[in-house]
C-alpha positions in Angstrom: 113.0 78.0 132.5 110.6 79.6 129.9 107.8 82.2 130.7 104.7 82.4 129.2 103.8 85.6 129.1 100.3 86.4 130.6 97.6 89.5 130.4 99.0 90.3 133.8 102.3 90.8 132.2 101.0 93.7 129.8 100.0 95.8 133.1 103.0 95.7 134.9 105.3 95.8 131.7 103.9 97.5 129.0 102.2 101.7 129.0 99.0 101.9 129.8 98.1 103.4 126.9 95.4 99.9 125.9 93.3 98.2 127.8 93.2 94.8 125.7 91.1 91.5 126.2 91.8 89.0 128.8 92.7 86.3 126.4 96.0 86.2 124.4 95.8 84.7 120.7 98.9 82.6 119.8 98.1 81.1 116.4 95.4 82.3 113.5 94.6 80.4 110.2 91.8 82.2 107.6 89.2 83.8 109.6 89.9 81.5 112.9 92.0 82.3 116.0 93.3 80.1 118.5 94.1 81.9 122.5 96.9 80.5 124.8 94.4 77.5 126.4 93.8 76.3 123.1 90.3 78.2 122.7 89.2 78.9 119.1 87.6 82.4 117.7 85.7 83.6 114.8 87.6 87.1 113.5 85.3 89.4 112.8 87.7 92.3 113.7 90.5 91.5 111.3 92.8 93.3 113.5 90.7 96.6 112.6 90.5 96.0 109.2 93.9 94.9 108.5 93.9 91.4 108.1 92.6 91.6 104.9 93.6 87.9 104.0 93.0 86.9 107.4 95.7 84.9 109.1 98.6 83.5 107.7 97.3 83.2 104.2 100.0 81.2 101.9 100.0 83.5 99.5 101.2 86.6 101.8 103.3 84.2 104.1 104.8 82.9 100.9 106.0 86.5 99.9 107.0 86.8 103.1 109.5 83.8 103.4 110.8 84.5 99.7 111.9 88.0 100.2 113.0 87.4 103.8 115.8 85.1 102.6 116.3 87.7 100.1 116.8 91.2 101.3 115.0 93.2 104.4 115.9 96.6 104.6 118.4 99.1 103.0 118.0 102.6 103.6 116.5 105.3 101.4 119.8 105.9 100.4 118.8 102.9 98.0 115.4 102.1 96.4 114.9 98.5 96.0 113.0 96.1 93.6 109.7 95.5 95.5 109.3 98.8 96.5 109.5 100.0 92.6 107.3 96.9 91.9 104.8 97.7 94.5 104.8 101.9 93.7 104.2 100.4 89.7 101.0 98.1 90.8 99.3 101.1 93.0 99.9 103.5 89.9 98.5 101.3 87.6 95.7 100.3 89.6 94.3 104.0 90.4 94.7 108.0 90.0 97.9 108.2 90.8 101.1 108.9 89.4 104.0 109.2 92.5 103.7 107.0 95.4 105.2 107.4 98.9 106.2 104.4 100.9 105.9 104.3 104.6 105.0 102.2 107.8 101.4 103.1 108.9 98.4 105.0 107.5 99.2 108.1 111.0 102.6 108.1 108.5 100.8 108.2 105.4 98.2 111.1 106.6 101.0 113.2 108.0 102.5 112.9 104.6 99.6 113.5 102.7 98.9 116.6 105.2 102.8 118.3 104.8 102.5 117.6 101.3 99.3 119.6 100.8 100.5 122.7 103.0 104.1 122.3 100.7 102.0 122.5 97.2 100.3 125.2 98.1 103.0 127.2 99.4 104.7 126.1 95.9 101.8 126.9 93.8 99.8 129.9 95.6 101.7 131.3 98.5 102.3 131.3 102.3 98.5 132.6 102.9 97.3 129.2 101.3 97.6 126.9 104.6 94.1 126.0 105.7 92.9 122.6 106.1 89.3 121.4 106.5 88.3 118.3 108.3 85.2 117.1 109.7 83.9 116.3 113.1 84.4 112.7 114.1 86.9 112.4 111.9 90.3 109.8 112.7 93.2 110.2 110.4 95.7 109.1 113.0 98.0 109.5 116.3 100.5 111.9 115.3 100.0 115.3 116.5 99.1 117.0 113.3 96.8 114.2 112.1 94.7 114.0 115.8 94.5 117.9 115.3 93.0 117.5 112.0 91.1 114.4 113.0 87.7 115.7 114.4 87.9 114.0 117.8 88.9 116.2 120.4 89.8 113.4 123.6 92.8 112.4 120.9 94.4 115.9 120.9 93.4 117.5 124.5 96.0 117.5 126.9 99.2 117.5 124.8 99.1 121.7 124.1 98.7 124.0 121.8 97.2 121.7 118.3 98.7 123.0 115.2 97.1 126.0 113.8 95.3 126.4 110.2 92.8 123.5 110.8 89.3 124.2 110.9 86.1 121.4 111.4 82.8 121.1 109.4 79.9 118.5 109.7 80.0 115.3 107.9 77.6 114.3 104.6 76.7 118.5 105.2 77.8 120.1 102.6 76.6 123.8 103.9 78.8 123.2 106.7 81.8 122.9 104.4 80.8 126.0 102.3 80.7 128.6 105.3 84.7 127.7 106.0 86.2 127.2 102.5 87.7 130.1 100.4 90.9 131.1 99.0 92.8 130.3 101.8 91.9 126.6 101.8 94.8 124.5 100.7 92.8 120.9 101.4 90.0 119.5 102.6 90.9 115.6 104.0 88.0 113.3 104.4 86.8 109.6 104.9 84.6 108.2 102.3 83.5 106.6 104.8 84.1 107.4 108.6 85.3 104.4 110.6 86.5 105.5 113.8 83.2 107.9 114.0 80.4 105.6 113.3 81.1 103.6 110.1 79.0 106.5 108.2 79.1 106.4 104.2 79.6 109.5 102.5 76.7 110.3 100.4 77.5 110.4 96.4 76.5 114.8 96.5 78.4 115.4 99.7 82.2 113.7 98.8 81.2 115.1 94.7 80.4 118.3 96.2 83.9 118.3 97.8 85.6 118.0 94.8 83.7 120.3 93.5 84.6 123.0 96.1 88.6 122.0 95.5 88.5 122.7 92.1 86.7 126.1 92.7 89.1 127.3 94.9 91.9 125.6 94.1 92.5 123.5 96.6 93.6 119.5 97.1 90.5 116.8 97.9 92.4 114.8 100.1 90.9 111.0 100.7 92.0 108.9 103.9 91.3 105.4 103.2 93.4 104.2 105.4 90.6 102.0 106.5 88.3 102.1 103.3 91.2 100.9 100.8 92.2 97.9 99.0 89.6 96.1 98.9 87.3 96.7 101.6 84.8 98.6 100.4 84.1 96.1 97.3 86.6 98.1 95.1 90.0 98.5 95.2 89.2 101.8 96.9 86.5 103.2 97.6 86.8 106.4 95.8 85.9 103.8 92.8 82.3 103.2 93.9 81.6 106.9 94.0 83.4 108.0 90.5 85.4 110.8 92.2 88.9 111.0 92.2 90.7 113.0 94.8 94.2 114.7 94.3 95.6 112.4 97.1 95.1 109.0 98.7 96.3 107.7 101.9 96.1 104.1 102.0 97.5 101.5 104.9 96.0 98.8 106.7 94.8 96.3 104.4 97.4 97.0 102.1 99.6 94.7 104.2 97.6 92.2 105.2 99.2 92.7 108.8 102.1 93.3 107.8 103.1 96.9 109.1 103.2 99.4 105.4 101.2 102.4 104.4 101.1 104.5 101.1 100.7 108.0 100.0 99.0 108.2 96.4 98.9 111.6 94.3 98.9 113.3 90.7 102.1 114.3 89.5 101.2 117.7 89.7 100.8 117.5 93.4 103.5 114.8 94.0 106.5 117.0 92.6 106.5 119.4 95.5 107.9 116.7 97.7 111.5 117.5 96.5 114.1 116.2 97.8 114.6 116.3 101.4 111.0 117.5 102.4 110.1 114.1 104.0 111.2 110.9 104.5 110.2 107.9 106.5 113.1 105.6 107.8 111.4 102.0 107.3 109.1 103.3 104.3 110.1 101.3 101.4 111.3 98.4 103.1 111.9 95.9 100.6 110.2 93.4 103.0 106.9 95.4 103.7 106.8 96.2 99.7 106.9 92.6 99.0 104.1 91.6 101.4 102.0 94.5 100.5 102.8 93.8 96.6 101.2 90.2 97.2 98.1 91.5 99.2 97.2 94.0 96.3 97.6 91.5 93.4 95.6 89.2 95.5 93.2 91.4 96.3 92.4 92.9 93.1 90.6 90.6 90.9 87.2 90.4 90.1 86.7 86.7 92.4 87.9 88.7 95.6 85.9 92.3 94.9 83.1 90.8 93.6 83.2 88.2 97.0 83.4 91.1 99.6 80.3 92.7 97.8 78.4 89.0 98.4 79.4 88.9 101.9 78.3 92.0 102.8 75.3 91.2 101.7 75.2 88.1 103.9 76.7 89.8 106.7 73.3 92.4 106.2 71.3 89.4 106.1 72.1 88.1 109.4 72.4 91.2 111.5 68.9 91.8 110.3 67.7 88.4 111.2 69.1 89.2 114.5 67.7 92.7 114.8 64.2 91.4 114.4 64.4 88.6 116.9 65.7 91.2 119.5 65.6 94.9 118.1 68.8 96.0 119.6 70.0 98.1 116.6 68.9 101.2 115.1 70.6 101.3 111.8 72.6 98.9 110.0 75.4 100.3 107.7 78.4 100.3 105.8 80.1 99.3 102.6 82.0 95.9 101.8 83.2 94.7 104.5 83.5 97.0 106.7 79.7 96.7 108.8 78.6 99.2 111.8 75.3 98.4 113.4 74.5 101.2 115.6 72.8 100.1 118.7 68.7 100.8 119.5 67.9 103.6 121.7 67.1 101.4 124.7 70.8 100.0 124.1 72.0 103.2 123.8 75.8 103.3 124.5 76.1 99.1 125.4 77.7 98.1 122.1 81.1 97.8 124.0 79.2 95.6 126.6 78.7 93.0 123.5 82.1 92.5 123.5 83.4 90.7 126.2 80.4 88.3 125.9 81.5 87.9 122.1 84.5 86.9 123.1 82.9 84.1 125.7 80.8 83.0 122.9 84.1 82.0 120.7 84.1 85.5 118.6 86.1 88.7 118.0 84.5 91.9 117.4 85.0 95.9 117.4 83.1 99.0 117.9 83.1 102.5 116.3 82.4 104.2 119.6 80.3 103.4 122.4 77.5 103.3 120.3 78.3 101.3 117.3 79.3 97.4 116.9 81.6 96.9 114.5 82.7 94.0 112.0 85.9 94.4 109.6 86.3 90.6 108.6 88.7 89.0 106.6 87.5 89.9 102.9 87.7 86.1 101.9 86.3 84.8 105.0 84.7 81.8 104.2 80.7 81.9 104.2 80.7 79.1 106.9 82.4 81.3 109.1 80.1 84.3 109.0 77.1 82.1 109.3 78.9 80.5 112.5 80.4 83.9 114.1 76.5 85.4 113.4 75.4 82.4 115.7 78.1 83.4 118.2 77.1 86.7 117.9 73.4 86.0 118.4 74.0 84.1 121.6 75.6 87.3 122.9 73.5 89.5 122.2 70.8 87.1 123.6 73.1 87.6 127.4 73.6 91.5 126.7 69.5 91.6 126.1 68.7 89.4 129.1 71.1 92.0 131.5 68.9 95.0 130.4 
């Protein structure tokens, strides 16, 4: 007899490591989601900004069956076609000149991270190994990248963090200046925080950066994991700001859902990772590559960029129609489509309480900590849909206002 499996089933099977939503999603087309009673949902989470086509979109499910009857996996023992093809288009499209291939954007920081300490070790000497992050920061769940992401609760209670790593303020420039010097292989930051607030980099802090790198000769570092292909109205973001870092870390999005992240740099940079410094078992996968390939030939044309700028207007447009009926948020912020709107003092803390009543009102949302509600939709999500998930949202917001 068959079991379907239930919420209850991920607390007695699965760690306890998520606490996930009482409804379980079976089937998803575009920006709609359907749960196990037959329930539909707006997605305004997009899986945290990786269903960058939404769900099931022909042209990714497309690749998807094609190469699957093709080849899956080889090795790195072997390269294979859409790997090359997809490490051609990312060149092509950006900076870069070498591309690493590999399963997650946690993979594609730590690769970015080794890869600085290696160059500079290469190029300057043992001495050379300082990295500068920032406070709030999230560059991922491996050890080295929670110790160099700015958020303590991700690295506490593991042991002794990796050493070398050292944390300045965000958009403060001064901050950055009292830790850099000649020991200072890298400084890694988000154009745009995600995980800390949805906060844009301002156009003098991130140039100011670069500027710091070139004086002491050290690598800019950009994690847009979460910013990239795509989301931010560009292909990435770096694009909108006209500053061009020495590496790019790029994931999410990139696959559309489909599990594949990417490590960009210069060739100057790039020919440090010699041969046997790194490696990454499922990285190259010619199924991943082929996917991912799709998603960023999609994605980058004028009708889709030039789309996620209009709806982010719209989506602005309705979160302040909203805020003025109700005045439950402070700021509104962002770039593309990815949207924070951090809650009003007298909601201070509650915009994980709008959640659940999201969900009860037909749609799927996020937050950027307690304090921040957060929307990383589909980047073609049909107008119709945003104006309908806003009215979803509205009614939710109407309960969470009524409770306080």
């Amino acid at each position: 007899m068959s079991h379907t499996p239930s919420r209850q089933d991920f607390d007695h099977y699965m760690a306890p490591n998520y606490s996930p939503q009482q409804v379980i999603p079976v089937r998803g087309e575009g920006s709609r989601l359907w749960d196990q009673e037959g329930r539909e949902y707006i997605d305004f989470a997009g899986g945290i900004a990786v269903n960058s086509l939404g769900h099931c979109h022909p042209v990714l499910v497309d690749a998807l069956k094609t190469q699957g009857e093709k080849l899956w996996h080889l090795s790195n023992v072997f390269t294979n076609e859409p790997a090359l093809k997809l490490a051609k288009a990312l060149v092509e499209r950006t900076f870069a000149d070498k591309v690493f291939l590999c399963s997650s954007g946690g993979e594609a920081n730590e690769a970015a991270l080794k890869l600085a300490r290696r160059w500079a070790v290469d190029n300057h000497g043992e001495h050379k190994d300082k990295i500068i992050s920032f406070y709030q920061s999230f560059h991922g769940r491996t050890f080295f990248t929670v110790s160099v992401g700015g958020q303590p609760k991700y690295s506490q209670g593991f042991g002794p963090v990796p050493g070398g790593i050292l944390h300045a303020t965000y958009n403060d420039l001064e901050s950055v200046r009292k830790l850099v010097g000649d020991d200072t292989c890298a400084i890694m930051v988000e154009p745009m925080q995600g995980e800390g607030g949805i906060v844009p980099g301002t156009q003098d802090f991130l140039q100011g950066l670069r500027d710091l790198c070139d004086e002491h000769q050290a690598l800019l570092i950009f994690d847009e994991v979460q910013t990239g292909v795509g989301r931010s109205g560009e292909l990435y973001a770096y694009k909108n700001y006209g500053i061009t870092p020495d590496i790019l870390t790029s994931a999410k999005s990139l696959g559309g859902g489909f599990p594949v992240g990417a490590m960009l740099a210069t060739d100057a940079v790039a020919k440090s990772l010699v041969i046997g410094t790194h490696g990454s078992t499922y990285g190259g996968n010619a199924l991943a590559s082929a996917v991912a390939l799709a998603a960023v030939e999609f994605i980058d044309t004028p009708e889709v960029l030039e789309g996620v700028k209009k709806r982010h207007d719209l989506f602005c447009e309705h979160l302040e129609t909203i805020n003025r009926k109700h005045g439950v948020f402070k700021e509104i912020r962002g770039m593309g489509l990815l949207m924070g709107a951090q809650m009003a003092d007298a909601f201070e803390g509650c915009a994980k309480d709008i959640l659940p009543l999201a969900i009860e009102e037909g749609l799927m949302a996020l937050i950027a900590g307690p304090n921040v509600l957060r929307m990383a939709p589909s980047l073609v999500i049909p107008e119709a849909d945003i104006v309908e998930g806003m009215a979803r949202l509205e009614r939710a917001i109407e309960r969470l206002v009524a409770t306080e």
